[in-house]
N, C-alpha and C positions, 0 to 999 in steps of 0.2 A: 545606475541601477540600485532595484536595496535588495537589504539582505534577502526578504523572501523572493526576489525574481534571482538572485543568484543561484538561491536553492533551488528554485523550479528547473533553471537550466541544468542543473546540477543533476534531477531525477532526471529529465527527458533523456541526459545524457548516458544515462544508465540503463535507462531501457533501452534507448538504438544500441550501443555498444557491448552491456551484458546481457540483454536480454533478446536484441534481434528486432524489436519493436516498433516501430514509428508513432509515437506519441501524440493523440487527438492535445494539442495544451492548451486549447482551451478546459479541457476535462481536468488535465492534469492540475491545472491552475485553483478550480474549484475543490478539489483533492484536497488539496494543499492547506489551500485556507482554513477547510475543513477539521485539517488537523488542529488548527489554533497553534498556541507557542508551544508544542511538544517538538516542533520543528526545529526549535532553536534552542532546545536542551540534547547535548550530544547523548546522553543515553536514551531518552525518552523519543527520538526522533530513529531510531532502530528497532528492528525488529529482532529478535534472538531466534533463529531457527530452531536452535537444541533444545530452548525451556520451554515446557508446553505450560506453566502459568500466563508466559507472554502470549502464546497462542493461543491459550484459550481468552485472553484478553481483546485479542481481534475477535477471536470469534461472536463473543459474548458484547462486548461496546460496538464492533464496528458492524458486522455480518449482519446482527441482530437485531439491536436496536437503533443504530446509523441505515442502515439499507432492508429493515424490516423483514425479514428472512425469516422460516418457522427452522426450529434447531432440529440437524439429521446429519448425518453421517456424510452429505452428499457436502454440508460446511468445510467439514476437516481433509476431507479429502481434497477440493479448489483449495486452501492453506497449503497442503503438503506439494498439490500440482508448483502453486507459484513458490513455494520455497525452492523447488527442483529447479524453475526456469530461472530463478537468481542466481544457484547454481549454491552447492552445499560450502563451499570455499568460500565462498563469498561472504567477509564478516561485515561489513556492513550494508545490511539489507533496512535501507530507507523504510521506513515507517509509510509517506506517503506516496512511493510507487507501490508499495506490499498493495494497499488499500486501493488504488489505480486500478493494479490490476484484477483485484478480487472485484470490482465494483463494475469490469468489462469482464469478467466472467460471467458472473449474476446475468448480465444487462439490463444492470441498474443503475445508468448513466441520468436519468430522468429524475432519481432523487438529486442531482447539482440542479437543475435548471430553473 
C-alpha cells in the first residue's frame, strides 16, 4: 500500500471509531487527494480546533472557495458542529476528515465527482 492509502485508512478509521461514522471511501479518497501534500506534512495535515486563524482557513480555502459556499454564519457554526463530533480532546483532528465531513454536511459530494 502507499503512503496515501495508509492515511486514507487511517481517516476512515477515525471516523468509524471517533466519530461513529461509516465512511462512503470512495468520498473519502477524492477528500484526500484534494488535500494534495498537506497530508503528508504533520502540522499542515491537522486541524487546530482552538485557533480560529486555522478555522477560518477552512472556512475561507475550503467551505468557500473548494465547495463554493456564499459566507454566513451557518459556515462556522457546521466547523464548530464537526469540531464537537471529533470530540474537543481530541488533538489530532485530520485535516481530511475535518473537510469529509463538512463536504457531507453542505451535500457537496458532487464537487469530487
Amino acid at each position: 500500500m502507499s503512503k496515501r492509502d495508509d492515511l486514507i485508512a487511517k481517516y476512515a478509521d477515525d471516523l468509524k471509531n471517533k466519530i461513529g461514522v461509516s465512511p462512503d471511501m470512495d468520498l473519502l479518497r477524492k477528500v484526500t487527494i484534494g488535500c494534495g501534500p498537506s497530508i503528508y506534512n504533520r502540522d499542515a495535515s491537522t486541524v487546530s480546533g482552538s485557533d480560529q486563524s486555522e478555522l477560518d482557513t477552512v472556512k475561507n480555502n475550503y467551505l468557500i472557495k473548494k465547495l463554493g459556499l456564499k459566507d454566513s454564519s451557518d459556515l462556522d457554526a457546521a466547523i464548530a458542529s464537526v469540531m464537537d463530533k471529533y470530540g474537543k480532546s481530541e488533538r489530532n483532528k485530520y485535516r481530511a476528515v475535518v473537510y469529509y465531513l463538512l463536504c457531507q454536511h453542505f451535500g457537496k459530494e458532487s464537487v469530487y465527482k
